[in-house]
C-alpha positions in Angstrom: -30.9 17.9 -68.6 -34.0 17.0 -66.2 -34.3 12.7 -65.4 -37.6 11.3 -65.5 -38.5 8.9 -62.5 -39.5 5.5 -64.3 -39.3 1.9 -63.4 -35.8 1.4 -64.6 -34.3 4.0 -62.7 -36.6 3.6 -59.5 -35.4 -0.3 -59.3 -31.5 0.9 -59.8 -32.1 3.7 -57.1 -33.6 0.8 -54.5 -30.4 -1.3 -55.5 -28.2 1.1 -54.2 -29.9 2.6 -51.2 -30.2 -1.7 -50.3 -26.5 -2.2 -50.9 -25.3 0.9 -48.8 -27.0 -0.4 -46.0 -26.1 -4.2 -46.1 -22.5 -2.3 -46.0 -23.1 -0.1 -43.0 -24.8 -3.1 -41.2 -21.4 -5.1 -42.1 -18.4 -2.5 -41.1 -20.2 -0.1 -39.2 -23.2 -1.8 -36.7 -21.4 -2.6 -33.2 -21.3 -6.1 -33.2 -22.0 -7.9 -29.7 -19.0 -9.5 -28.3 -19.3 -13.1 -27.4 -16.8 -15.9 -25.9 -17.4 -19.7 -26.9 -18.1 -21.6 -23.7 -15.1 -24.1 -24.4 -11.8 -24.5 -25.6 -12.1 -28.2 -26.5 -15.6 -28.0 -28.0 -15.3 -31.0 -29.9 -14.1 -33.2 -27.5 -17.0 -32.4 -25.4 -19.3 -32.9 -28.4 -18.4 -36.4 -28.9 -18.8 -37.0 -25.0 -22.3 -35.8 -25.3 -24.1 -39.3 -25.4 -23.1 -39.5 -21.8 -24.8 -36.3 -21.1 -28.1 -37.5 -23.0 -28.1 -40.9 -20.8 -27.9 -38.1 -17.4 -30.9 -35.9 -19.0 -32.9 -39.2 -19.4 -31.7 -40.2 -15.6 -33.6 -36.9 -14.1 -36.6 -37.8 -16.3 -37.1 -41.2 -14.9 -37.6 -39.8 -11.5 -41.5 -39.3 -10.7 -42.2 -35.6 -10.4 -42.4 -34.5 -6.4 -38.5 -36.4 -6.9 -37.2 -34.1 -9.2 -34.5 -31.6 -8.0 -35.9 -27.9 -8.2 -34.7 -24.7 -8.6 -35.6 -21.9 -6.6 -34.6 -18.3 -7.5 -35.1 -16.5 -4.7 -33.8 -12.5 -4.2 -31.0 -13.8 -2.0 -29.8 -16.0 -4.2 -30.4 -19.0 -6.1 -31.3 -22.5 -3.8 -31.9 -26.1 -5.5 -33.2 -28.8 -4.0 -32.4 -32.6 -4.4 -34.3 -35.3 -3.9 -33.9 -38.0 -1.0 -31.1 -40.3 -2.2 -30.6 -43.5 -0.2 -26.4 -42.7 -1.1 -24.4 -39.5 -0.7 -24.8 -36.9 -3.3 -21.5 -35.0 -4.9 -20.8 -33.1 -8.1 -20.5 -29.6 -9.2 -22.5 -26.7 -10.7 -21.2 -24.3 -13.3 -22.9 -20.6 -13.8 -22.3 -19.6 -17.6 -22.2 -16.4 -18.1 -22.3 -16.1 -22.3 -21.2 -12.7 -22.3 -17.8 -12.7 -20.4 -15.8 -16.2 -19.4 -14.7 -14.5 -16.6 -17.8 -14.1 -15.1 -18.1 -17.9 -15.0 -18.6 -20.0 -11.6 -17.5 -23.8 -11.3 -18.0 -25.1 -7.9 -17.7 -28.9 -6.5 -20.2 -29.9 -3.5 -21.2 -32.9 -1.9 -24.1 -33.8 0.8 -24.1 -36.4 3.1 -27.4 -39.2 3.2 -28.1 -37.4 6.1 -27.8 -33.8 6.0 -30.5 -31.6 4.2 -30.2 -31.7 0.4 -30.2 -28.0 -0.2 -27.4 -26.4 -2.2 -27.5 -22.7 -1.6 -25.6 -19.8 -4.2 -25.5 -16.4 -2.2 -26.5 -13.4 -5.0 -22.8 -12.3 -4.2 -21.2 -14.8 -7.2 -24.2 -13.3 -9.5 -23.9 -10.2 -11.6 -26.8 -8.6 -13.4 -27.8 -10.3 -16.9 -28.4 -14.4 -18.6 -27.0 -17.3 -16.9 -27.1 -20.8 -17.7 -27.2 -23.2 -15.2 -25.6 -26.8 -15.1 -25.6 -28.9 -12.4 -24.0 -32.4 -12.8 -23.7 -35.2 -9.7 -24.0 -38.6 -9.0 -25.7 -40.6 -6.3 -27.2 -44.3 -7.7 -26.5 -42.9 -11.1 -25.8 -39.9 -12.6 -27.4 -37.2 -13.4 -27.5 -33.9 -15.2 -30.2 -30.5 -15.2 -29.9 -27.3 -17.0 -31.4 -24.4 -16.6 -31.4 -20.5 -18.1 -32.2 -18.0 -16.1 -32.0 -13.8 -16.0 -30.5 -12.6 -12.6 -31.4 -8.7 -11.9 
């Protein structure tokens, strides 16, 4: 019995050969592992006004005021601007592949000491962070940043 290679059977062939692969790509394609960022995720989420009013608060300064950050081999600086007030807050590293690869830490700089905040390359690991630095002076404010450490 020889087939004969028409539309019909060329279109049901396709079919299959689709199908087997959306099935490999489903069971047997390593799939990335990933963590979500926060327990109480919707907590945060309805707290996130507050976070739009800090974005807004880092607009409104004029540009050479603006806190910078500098990634630098050594590690990873960021400057503030001049405050007339003490600064303090914190700044979280997320790491999106591993939680425990993540870094909270709380600072806080005097009126009158240098506005430099300094993270040594020892807390960094190779790959994509996200940076969040939240702290209050006259108001509050909060900056974001993603960045690949090598």
């Amino acid at each position: 019995m020889k087939l004969k290679f028409n539309w019909s059977f060329g279109i049901i062939l396709s079919l299959i050969f689709f199908m087997g692969f959306v099935i490999y790509i489903t069971f047997f394609f390593p799939h990335p592992k990933s963590e979500l960022i926060s327990d109480k995720y919707y907590e945060e989420e309805i707290k996130y006004q507050e976070i739009i009013n800090e974005k807004k608060n880092v607009l409104m300064l004029p540009e050479n005021k603006r806190t910078k950050i500098i990634i630098l081999s050594s590690g990873i600086g960021i400057v503030f601007p001049y405050f007339s007030k003490d600064i303090y807050g914190f700044f979280t590293l997320l790491r999106f592949s591993s939680k425990n690869l993540d870094i909270t830490k709380y600072f806080q700089k005097s009126k009158y000491s240098k506005k430099i905040l300094f993270i040594p390359k020892k807390f960094l690991k190779k790959g994509h962070y996200k940076l969040i630095i939240r702290w209050k002076s006259d108001r509050k404010y909060f900056l974001e940043k993603d960045f690949y450490w090598k």
